[in-house]
C-alpha positions in Angstrom: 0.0 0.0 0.0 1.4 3.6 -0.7 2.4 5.4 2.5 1.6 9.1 3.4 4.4 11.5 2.4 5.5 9.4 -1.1 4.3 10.4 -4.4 1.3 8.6 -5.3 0.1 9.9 -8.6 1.2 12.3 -11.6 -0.5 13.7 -14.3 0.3 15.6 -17.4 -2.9 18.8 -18.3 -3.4 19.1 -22.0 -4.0 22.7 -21.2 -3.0 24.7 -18.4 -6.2 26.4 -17.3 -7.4 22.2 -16.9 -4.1 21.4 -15.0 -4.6 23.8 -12.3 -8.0 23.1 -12.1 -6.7 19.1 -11.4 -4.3 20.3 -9.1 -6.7 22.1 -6.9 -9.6 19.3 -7.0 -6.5 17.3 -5.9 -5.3 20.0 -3.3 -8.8 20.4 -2.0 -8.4 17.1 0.1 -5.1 17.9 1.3 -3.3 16.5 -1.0 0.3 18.2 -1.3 0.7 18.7 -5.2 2.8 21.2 -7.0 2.3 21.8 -10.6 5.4 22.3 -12.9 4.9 25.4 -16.1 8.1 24.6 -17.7 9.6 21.4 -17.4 11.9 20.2 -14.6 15.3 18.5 -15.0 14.7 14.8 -13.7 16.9 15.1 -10.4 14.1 17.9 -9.5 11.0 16.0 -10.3 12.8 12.6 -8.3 13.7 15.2 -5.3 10.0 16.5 -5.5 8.4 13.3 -5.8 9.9 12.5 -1.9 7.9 15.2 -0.2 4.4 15.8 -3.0 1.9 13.4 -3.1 1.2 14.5 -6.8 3.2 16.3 -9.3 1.7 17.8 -12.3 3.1 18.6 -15.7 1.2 21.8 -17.5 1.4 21.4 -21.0 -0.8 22.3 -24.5 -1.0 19.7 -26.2 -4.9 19.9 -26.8 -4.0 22.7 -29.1 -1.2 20.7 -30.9 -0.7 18.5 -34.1 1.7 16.5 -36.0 5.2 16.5 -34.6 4.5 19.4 -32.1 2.4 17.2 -30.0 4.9 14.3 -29.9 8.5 16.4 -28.8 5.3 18.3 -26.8 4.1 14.9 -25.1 7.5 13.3 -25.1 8.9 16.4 -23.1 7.1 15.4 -20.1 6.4 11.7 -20.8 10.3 11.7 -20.6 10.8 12.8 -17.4 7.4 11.5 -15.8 8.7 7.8 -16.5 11.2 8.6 -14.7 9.2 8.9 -11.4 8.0 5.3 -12.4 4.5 6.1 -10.7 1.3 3.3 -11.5 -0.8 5.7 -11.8 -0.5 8.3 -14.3 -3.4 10.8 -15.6 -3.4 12.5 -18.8 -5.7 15.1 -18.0 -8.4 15.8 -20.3 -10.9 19.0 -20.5 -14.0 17.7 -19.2 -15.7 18.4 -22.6 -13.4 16.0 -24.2 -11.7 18.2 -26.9 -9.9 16.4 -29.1 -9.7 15.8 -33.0 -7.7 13.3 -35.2 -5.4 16.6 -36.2 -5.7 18.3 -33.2 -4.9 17.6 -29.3 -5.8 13.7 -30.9 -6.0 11.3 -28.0 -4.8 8.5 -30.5 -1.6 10.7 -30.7 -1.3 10.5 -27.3 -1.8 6.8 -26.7 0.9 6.1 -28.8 3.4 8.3 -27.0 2.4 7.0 -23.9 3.3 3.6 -25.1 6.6 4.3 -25.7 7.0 6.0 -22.6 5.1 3.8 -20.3 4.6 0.3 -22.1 1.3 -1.3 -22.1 -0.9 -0.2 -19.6 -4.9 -0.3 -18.3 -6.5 2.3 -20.3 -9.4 3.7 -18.4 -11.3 7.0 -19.7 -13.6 9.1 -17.8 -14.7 12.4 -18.6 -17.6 12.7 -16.1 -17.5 15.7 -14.2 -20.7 15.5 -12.2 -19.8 19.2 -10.3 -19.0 20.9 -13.6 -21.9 19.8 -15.0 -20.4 17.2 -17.5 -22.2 13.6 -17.3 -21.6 10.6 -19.9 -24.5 8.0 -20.1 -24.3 4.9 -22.3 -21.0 6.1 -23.6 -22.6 9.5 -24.8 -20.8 12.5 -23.3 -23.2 15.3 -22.1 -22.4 19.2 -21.0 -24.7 22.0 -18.7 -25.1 24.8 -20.3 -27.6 28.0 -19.3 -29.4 25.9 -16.8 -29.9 22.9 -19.2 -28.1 20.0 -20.2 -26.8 19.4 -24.0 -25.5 16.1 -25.6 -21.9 17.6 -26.9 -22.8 17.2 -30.3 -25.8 19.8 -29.9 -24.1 21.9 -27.3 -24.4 25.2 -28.5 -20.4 25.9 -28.0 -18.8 22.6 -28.2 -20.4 21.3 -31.3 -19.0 25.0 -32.7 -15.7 24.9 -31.0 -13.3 26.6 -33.6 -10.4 23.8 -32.9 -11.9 20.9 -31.9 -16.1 21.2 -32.8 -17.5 18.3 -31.1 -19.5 16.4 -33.8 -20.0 13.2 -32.2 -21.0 12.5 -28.3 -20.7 8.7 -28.4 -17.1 8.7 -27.0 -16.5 5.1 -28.7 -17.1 6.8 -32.3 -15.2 10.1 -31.5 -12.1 8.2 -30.0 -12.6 5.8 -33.7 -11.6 8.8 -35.1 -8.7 8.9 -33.5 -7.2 5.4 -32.7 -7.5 1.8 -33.5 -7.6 0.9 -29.8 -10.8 -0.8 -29.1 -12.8 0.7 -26.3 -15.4 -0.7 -24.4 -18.1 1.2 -22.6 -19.0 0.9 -18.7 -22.1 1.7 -18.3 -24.1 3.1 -15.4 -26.1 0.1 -14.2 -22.6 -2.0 -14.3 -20.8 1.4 -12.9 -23.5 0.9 -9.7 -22.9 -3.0 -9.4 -19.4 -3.3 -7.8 -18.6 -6.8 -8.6 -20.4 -6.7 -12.0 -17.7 -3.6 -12.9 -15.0 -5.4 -11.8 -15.8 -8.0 -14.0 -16.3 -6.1 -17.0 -13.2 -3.8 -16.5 -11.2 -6.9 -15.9 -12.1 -8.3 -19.1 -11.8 -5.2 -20.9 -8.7 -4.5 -19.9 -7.5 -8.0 -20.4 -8.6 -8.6 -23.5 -6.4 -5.0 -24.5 -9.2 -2.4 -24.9 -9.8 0.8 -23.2 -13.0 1.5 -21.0 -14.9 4.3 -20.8 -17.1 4.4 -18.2 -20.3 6.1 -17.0 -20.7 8.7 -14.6 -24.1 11.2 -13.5 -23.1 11.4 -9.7 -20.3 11.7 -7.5 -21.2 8.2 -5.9 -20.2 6.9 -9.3 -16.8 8.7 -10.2 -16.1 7.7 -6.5 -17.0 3.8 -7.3 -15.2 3.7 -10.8 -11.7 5.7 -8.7 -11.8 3.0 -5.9 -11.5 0.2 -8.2 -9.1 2.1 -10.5 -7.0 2.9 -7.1 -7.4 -0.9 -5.8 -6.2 -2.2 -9.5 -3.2 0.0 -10.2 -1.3 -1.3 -6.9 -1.0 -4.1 -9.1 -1.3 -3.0 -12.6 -0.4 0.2 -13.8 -2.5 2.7 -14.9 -2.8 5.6 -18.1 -6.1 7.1 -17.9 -7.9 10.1 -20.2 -9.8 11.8 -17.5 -10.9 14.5 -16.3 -10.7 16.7 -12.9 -13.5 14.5 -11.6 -11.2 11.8 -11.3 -8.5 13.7 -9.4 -11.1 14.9 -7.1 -12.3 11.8 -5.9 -8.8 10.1 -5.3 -8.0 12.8 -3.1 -10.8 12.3 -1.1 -10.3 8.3 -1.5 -6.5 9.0 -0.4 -7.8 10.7 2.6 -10.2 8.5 3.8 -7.3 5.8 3.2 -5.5 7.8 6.1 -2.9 8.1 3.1 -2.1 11.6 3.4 0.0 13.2 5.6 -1.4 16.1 8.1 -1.7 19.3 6.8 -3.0 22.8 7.3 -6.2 23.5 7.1 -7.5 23.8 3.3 -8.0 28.3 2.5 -11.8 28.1 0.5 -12.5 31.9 1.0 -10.9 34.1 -1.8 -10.3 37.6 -0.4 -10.9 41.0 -2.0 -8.6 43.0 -4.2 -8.7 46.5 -5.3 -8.2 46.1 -8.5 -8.0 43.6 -11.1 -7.2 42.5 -14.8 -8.6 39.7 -16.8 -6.9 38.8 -20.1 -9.1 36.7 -21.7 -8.7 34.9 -25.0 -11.8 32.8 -24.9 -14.6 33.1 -27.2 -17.2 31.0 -25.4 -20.3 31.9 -24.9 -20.1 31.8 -21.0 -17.5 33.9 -21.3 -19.2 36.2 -23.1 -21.8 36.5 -20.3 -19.2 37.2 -17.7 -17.7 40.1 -19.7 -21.2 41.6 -20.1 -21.8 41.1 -16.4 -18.5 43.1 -15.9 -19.1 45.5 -18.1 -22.9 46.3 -16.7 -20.7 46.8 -13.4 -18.8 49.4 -14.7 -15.5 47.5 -15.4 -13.4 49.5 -18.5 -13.4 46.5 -21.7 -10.2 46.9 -24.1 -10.6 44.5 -27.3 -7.8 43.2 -28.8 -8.2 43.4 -32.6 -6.7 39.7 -33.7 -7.2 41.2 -37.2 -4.1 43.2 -37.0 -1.6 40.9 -35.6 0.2 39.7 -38.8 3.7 39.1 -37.5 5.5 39.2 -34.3 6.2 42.9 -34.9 2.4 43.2 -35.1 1.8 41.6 -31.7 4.4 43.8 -30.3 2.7 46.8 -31.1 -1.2 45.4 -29.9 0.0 44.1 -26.5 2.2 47.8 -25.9 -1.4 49.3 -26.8 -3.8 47.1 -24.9 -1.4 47.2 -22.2 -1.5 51.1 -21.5 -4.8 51.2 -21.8 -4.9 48.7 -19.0 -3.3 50.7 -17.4 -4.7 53.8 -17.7 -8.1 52.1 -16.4 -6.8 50.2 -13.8 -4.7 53.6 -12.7 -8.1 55.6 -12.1 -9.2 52.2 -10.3 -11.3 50.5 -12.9 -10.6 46.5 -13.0 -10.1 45.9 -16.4 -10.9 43.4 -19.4 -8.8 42.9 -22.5 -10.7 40.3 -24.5 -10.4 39.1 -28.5 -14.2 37.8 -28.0 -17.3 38.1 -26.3 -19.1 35.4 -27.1 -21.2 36.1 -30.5 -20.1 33.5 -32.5 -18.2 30.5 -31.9 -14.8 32.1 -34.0 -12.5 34.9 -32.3 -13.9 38.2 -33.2 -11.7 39.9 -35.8 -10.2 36.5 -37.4 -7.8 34.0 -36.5 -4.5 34.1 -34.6 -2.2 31.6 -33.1 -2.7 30.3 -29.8 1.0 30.3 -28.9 1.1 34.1 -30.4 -2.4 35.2 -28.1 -0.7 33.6 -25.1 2.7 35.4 -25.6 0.9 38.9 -26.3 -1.2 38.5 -23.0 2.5 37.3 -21.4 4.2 40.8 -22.3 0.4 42.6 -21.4 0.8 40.8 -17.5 4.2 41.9 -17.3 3.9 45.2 -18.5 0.5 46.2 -16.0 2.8 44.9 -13.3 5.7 46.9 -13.7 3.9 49.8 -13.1 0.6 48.7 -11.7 1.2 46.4 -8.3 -1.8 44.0 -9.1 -1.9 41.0 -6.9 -4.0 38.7 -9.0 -4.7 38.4 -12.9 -7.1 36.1 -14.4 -6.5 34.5 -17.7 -9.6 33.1 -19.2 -9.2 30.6 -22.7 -7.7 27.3 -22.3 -5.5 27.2 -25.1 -4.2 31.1 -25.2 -3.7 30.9 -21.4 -2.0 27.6 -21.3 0.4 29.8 -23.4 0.6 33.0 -21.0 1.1 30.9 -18.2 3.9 28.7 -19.8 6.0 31.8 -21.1 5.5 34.1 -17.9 9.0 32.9 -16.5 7.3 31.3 -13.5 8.7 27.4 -12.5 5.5 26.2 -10.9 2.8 26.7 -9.0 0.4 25.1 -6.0 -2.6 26.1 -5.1 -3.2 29.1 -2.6 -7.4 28.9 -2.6 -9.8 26.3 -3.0 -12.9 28.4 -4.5 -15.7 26.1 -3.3 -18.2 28.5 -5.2 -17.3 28.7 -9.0 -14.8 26.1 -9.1 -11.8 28.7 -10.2 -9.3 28.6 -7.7 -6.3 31.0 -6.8 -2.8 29.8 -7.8 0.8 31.7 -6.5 3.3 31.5 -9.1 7.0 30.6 -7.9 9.1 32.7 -10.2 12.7 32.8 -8.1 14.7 36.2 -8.7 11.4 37.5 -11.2 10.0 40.4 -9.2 7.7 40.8 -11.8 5.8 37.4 -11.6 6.8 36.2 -8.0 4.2 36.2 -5.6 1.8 37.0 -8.3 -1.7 35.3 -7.4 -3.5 33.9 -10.7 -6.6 32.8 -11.6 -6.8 30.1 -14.7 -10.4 29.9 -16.4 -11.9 28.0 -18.9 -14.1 29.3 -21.5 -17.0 27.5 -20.0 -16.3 27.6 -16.4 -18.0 30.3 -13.3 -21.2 31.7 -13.0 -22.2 34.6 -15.0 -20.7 37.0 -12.1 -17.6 35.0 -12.3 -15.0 38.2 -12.9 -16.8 40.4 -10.4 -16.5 37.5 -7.5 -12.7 37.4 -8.9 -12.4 40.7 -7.6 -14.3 41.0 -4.6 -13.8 37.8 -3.4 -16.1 34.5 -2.5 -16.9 36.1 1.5 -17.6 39.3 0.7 -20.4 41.1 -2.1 -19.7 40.9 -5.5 -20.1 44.9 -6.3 -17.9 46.0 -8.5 
């Protein structure tokens, strides 16, 4: 049995917005994690995994193709073997984005072969606090109070990387792989010795198993067995932060974690605040409306201009002293490519990897002159970016927001003035409450005035 105080898990996040969030359902157990934004030499990650009960690996590869995604994946595959853990999570949005060109789970199963030999296969993207249930292998999403099968979901079925076009997660993963999966569902999820049965077939026979979820009770039932059968088989499982939720509360009940301070689920009140967003969801687009009916100041950043790097230069010095000039007079601020019209950026197209490097320099800049202690980035892909080129090392998690599931990170930037210290908020496109940004600023114990 794994003792308290020895790593017990690891995961790689396809996006960073999704790693934090794994981190923190992790974290919100007490579990001791630390989350790695640029990769670690091995003697780090071997000297880490003595004293963290998980380590994660931020990454982007759910915006990557070809021969980007594999040096991407084998860049922390590499190093996470390494740590020979039998229980490894490749973290997966919770709406399953994926394509066979882009962020391709196929692509990813190979790697993970190489890296980590044959292993169990389990995938489960049930979510049942986030709103994200699968039923008979179909994959379903809330969305403005209701519930939409992916393929109808009025942002996902439009997503401009990865449109979901499929919600039987058998066919979609087809798409992708030649690797056989078998579906778990909910009537065999609820029947503990009738799902060990079926998984150990499954798994025996060399397909993958996706399994069921519409409560907690059963991403709590499908983590206990996975827990109970990787002490003896290893593990590689697509999932989402569901799963990383429940182990740490399995891990605690275990009596498998070592004592620690009490778990911070209040997020205090700043004065000010910026949000960089790159997202063009639709619930994104709410929360910027809701910010904007408060009063906040709203900069856009016109994608349609940035041609070349010289062209970025010039839009993030702009956007930023704006941003400054609002936040100066002491207006929180938005700088935003979309607010949620259509399911494209407003403006055009641009780069991921050139959105998240703009809104890098933008963050820098405001702090140099403005001392902000938090910035939220909201956009999976374009913040994954940010985050990843900001100069920080890592991160853990400083508040677990039990109200909109958005929790507050401090970045560990040694000798960076700049980004040291700096509190950060990581949100996807889809995740928070309308009031989301205003609750950012004033805080989860306090009112959510502006």
């Amino acid at each position: 049995m794994t003792s308290a105080g020895r790593l017990k898990a690891v995961f790689y996040g396809d996006d960073f917005t999704g790693s934090s969030e794994n981190l923190a359902q992790f974290h919100r157990s007490g579990v001791k994690g630390k989350l790695y934004l640029a990769r670690p030499s091995v003697d780090k990650a071997v000297a880490d995994s003595r004293s963290y009960d998980v380590l994660g690996f931020a990454g982007t590869a759910r915006a990557l193709s070809g021969a980007e995604l594999d040096e991407e994946l084998d860049s922390a595959f590499s190093i996470i073997s390494t740590l020979s853990s039998p229980f490894v999570q490749y973290k997966i949005c919770s709406t399953f984005d994926s394509s066979p060109t882009v962020g391709s789970f196929g692509a990813v199963l190979a790697r993970a072969e190489v890296h980590f030999g044959k292993r169990d296969v389990p995938v489960l993207a049930a979510t049942p606090d986030f709103g994200r249930y699968t039923c008979f292998g179909n994959h379903f999403a809330r969305f403005a109070g209701g519930v939409e099968r992916l393929d109808r979901h009025p942002s996902m079925s439009r997503h401009p990387r990865t449109p979901m076009h499929e919600a039987d997660l058998r066919m979609h993963l087809a798409t992708q792989t030649t690797k056989e999966f078998d579906n778990v569902a909910l009537p065999t999820v609820r029947n503990r010795s009738a799902m060990e049965e079926r998984v150990s077939a499954s798994f025996q026979g060399g397909a993958g198993v996706i399994f069921d979820g519409l409560e907690n009770a059963d991403i709590a039932a499908i983590v206990d067995l996975l827990w109970t059968r990787s002490l003896k088989q290893p593990i590689f499982a697509l999932a989402a932060q569901g799963l990383a939720q429940q182990l740490g509360i399995l891990w605690a009940r275990l009596g498998l974690l070592s004592p620690t301070k009490t778990v911070k689920t209040e997020i205090t009140r700043v004065e000010n605040l910026l949000v960089l967003s790159g997202s063009c969801a639709l619930q994104t687009g709410r929360q910027i409306a809701a910010a904007e009916a408060a009063g906040w100041k709203l900069v856009h950043l016109d994608v349609s201009k940035i041609e070349s790097d010289e062209h970025a230069a010039v839009v993030a010095r702009d956007a930023a002293l704006k941003a400054i000039e609002g936040l100066d007079r002491g207006r929180p601020t938005i700088i935003y490519t979309a607010r949620g019209e259509s399911g494209r950026v407003a403006g055009g197209d641009v780069p991921a990897e050139r959105l998240g490097a703009i809104y890098c320099e933008i963050a820098r800049a405001v702090r140099r002159v403005i001392s902000l202690p938090r910035i939220v980035f909201s956009g999976g892909d374009s913040s994954s970016y940010a985050v990843r080129t900001i100069g920080a090392e890592a991160l853990e998690i400083a508040v677990f927001d039990e109200v909109q599931n958005c929790h507050v990170c401090r970045l560990d930037a040694p000798g960076d003035a700049d980004i040291d210290g700096l509190e950060v908020m990581l949100k996807g496109g889809q995740v928070g409450a309308d009031d989301f940004f205003l609750r950012a600023k004033a805080g989860t114990a306090g009112s959510v005035a502006a």
